[in-house]
C-alpha positions in Angstrom: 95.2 191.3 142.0 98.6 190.8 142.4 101.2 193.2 142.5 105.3 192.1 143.1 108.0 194.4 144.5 111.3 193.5 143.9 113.4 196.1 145.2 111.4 194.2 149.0 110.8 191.4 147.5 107.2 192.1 148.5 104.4 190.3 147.1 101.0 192.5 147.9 97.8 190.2 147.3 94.7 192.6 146.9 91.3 192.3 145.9 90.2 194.4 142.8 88.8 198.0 143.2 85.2 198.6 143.4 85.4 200.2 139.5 86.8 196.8 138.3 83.6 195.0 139.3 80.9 197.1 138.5 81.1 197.5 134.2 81.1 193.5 134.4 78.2 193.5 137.3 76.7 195.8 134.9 76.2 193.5 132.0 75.5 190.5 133.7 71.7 192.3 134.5 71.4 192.5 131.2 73.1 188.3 130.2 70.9 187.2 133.0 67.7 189.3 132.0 67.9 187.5 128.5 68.5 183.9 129.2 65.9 184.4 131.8 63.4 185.0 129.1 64.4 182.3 127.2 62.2 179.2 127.6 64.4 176.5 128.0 64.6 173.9 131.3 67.4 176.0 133.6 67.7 172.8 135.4 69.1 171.1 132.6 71.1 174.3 131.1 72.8 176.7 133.7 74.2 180.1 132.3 76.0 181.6 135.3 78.0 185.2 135.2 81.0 184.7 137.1 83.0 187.9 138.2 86.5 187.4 139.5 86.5 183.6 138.3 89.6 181.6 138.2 89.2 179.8 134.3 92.1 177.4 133.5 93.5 174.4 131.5 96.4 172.0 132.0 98.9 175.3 130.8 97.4 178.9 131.7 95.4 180.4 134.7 93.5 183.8 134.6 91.1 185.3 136.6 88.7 187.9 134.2 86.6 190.1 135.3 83.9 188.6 133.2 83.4 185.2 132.7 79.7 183.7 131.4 80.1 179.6 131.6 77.2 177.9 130.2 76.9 174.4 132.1 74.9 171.2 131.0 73.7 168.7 133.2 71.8 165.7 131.5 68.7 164.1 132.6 69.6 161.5 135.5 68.8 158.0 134.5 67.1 156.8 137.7 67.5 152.9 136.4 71.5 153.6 136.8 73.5 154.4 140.2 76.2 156.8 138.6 75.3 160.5 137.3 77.4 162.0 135.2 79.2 164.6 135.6 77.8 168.1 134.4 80.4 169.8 131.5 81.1 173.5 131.2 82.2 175.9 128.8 83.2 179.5 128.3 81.3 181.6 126.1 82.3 185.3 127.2 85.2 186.7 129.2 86.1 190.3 129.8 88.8 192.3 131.8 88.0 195.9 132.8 91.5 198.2 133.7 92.0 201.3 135.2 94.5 202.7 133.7 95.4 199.1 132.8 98.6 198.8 129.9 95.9 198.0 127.2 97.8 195.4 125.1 98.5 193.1 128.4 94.5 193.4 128.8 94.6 192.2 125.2 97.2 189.5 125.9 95.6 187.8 128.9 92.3 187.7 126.8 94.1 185.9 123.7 96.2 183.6 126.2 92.7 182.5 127.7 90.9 182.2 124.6 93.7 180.0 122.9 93.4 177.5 125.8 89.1 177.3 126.1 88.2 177.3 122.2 84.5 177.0 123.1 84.6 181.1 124.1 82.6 183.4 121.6 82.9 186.7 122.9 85.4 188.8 124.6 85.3 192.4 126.1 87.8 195.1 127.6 86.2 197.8 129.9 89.0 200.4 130.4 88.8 203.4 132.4 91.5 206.4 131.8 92.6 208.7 134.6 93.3 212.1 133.2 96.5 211.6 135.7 97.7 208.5 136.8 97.1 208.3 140.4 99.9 209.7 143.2 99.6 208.6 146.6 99.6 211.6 148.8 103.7 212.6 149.7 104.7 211.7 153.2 105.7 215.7 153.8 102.8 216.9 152.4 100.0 218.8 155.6 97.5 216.2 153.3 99.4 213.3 154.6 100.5 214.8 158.0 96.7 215.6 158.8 95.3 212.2 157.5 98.2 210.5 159.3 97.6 211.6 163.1 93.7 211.7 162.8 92.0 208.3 163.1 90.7 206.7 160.0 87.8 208.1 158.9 84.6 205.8 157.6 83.2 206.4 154.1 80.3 209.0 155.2 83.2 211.2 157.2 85.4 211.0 154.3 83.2 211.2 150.8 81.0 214.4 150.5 77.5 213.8 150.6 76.8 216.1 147.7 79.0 216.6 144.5 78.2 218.9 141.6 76.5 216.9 138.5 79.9 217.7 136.4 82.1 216.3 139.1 80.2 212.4 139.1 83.3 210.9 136.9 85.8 213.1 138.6 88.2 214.9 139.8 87.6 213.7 143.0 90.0 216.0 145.0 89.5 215.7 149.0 91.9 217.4 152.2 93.5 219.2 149.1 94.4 215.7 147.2 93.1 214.6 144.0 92.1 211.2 144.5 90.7 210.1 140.8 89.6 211.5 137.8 88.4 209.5 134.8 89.1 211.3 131.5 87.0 208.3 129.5 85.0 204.8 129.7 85.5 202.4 126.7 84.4 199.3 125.9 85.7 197.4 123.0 84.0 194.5 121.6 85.8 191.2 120.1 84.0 188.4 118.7 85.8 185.2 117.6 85.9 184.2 113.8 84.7 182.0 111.7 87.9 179.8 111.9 87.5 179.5 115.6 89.9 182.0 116.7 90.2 185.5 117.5 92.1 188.6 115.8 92.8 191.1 118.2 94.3 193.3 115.6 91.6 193.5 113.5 88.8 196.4 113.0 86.8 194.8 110.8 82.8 195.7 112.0 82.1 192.1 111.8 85.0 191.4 114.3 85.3 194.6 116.5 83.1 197.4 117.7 84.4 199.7 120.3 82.5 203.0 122.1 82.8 205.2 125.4 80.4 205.1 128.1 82.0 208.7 129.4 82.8 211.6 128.6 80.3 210.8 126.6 77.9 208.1 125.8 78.4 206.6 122.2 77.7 202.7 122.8 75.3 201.8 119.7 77.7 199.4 118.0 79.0 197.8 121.6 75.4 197.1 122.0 74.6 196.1 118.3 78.0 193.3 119.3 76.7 192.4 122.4 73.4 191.2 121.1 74.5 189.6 118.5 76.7 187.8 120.7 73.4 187.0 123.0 71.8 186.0 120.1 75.1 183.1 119.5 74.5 182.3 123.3 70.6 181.2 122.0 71.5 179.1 119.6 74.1 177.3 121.4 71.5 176.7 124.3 69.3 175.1 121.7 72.3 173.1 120.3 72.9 171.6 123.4 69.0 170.9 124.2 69.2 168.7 120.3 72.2 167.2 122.0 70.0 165.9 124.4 67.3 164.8 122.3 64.5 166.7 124.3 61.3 167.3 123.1 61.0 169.2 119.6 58.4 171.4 120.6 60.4 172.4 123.6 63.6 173.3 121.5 61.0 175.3 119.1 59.7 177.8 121.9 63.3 178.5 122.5 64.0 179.1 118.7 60.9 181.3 118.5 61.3 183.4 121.3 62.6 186.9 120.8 63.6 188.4 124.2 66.5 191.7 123.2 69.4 192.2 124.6 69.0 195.6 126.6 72.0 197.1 128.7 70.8 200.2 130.1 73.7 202.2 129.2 72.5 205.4 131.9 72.4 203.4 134.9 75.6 202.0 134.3 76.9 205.4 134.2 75.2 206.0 137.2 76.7 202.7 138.8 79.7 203.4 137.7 80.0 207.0 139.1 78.7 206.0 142.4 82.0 203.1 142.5 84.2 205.8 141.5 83.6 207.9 144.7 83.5 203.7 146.2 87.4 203.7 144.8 88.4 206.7 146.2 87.9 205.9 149.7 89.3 202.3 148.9 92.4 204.2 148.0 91.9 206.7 151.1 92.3 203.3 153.0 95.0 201.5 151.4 97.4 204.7 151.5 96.3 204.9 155.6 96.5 201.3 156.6 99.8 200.0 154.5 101.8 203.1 154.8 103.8 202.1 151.5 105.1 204.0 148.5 104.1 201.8 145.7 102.0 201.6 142.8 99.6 198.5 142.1 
C-alpha cells in the first residue's frame, strides 16, 4: 500500500493491515478445498490463490487482494530438448477496503479486468468503521502516556478477554478508540456473456452482494461464488481437451461434484480475531512513525 504526501512530499510504502488479508485468506480454504477434490492431474493444471499479487500487462499494474491464476503446463516431450513455457490466466481477483472509497475499489477492478480478459469473477470485501479512524492527538494524556512508556508487545497491549458484543468493535484502549466496524460486505461480480463486466449492474445473474457483520446474510454471495467454482471446473476440463488427455480422465473431472463451502462463522471468527490484529498494527504505526497522517 502506498500512501503520497504532498504537503512533504513524503511517499510512505506499507504493507496492508492484517483485516486486508484475512476475507481473501478466508476464501482461498474454501477455492483450494474444491479444486482439491477435483480429479484432474495438478501437475499438469496448477490453481494457486495469490494474495497481494502483482497482475499486469504492457499498460496497467495492480496488486488485488485476491487473485486465483490457473496455470497449465503441458506434458514434456522427452524426444525434444526445449520445454515450453507454462501459460497463466486470471480467473478471480478481489480487493477488500477498510473504509476504502468504494467506487476506486470498483475502478481498479474494471481497469484490471479490461487488460486480462480471461478473468471470470471479481469480489470487493469492504469493512466500514462506524468512525473513521483518528490517530490519538499529540496533547492528549493518551498520547503523552503511550509516548514516554516503551512500546508495548501485543499481549501487554490487547486485553486478553473482551465481551462477546465487543469482537467487531469498538475497540477502545488507554481511553482511545482504536476501531470499530459498523459492517462486512461482500459484493459479488461475475463477467458477462460478452466477455466483459458491468459494474453498474444489479442484475441477479451479474451481482449478488451480502454482510458478513452486523449480521450474517451471505446466501446469494455463496450461491455466486459457487457458481463461479463451478466456471473454474469446466475451464479445468477445457484445458485438459486442450491437451488431448485421456477421455476417461477428463470424464472423472466432469462427473465429480465436490460444493463449494465457505464457512461463513469462522470467517467471522477470523476476522474478529485480525480486527484486535489491526488495532495494535495501528498502536504501532502511530508509536514508531510519530506522523499526523492518514493512509
Amino acid at each position: 500500500r502506498f500512501a503520497y504526501f504532498e504537503d512533504t512530499q513524503e511517499l510512505q510504502i506499507m504493507p496492508p493491515l492484517p483485516v486486508h488479508e484475512q476475507p481473501a485468506a478466508h476464501l482461498s480454504k474454501a477455492i483450494n478445498k474444491f479444486t482439491d477434490a477435483l480429479p484432474y492431474d495438478k501437475l499438469l493444471i496448477d490453481v494457486t490463490v495469490h494474495l497481494n499479487h502483482c497482475i499486469q500487462n504492457k499498460d496497467t499494474t495492480n496488486i488485488p487482494d485476491l487473485h486465483l491464476t490457473i496455470t497449465i503446463q503441458p506434458p514434456e516431450d522427452n524426444s525434444a530438448d526445449d520445454i515450453e513455457i507454462p501459460k497463466s490466466a486470471s480467473k478471480w481477483v478481489g480487493e477488500c477496503g477498510l473504509s476504502s472509497d468504494y467506487d476506486f475499489m470498483v475502478w481498479k477492478l474494471s481497469s484490471t479486468c479490461d487488460g486480462h480478459r480471461d478473468i471470470d469473477l471479481t469480489l470487493i470485501m469492504s469493512f466500514k468503521e462506524r468512525t473513521r479512524w483518528q490517530q490519538p492527538q499529540e496533547t492528549s494524556v493518551t498520547a503523552q502516556n503511550l509516548r514516554t512508556s516503551p512500546a508495548l508487545e501485543y499481549k501487554d497491549f490487547i486485553p486478553r478477554r473482551i465481551n462477546k458484543s465487543l469482537k467487531f468493535g469498538p475497540v477502545i484502549i488507554h481511553s482511545h478508540m482504536w476501531i470499530d466496524i459498523s459492517e462486512v460486505r461482500y459484493t459479488v461480480f461475475r463477467c458477462g456473456t460478452d466477455g466483459h463486466f458491468d459494474f453498474n449492474s444489479k442484475s441477479p445473474d451479474m451481482f449478488a452482494e451480502g454482510t458478513l457483520y452486523s449480521v450474517v446474510q451471505m446466501s446469494d454471495v455463496k450461491s455466486m461464488l459457487r457458481d463461479g467454482a463451478n466456471v473454474l471446473k469446466g475451464y479445468i476440463v477445457s484445458l485438459m481437451e486442450g491437451m488431448s488427455l485421456e477421455a476417461s480422465a477428463i470424464q472423472l473431472v466432469r462427473e465429480s461434484n465436490p460444493m463449494f463451502e465457505p464457512i461463513w462463522g469462522a470467517a467471522v471468527n477470523q476476522i474478529s480475531s485480525t480486527i484486535y490484529l489491526t488495532t495494535y498494527c495501528r498502536y504501532l504505526d502511530w508509536r514508531h512513525h510519530k506522523y499526523s497522517k492518514h493512509k
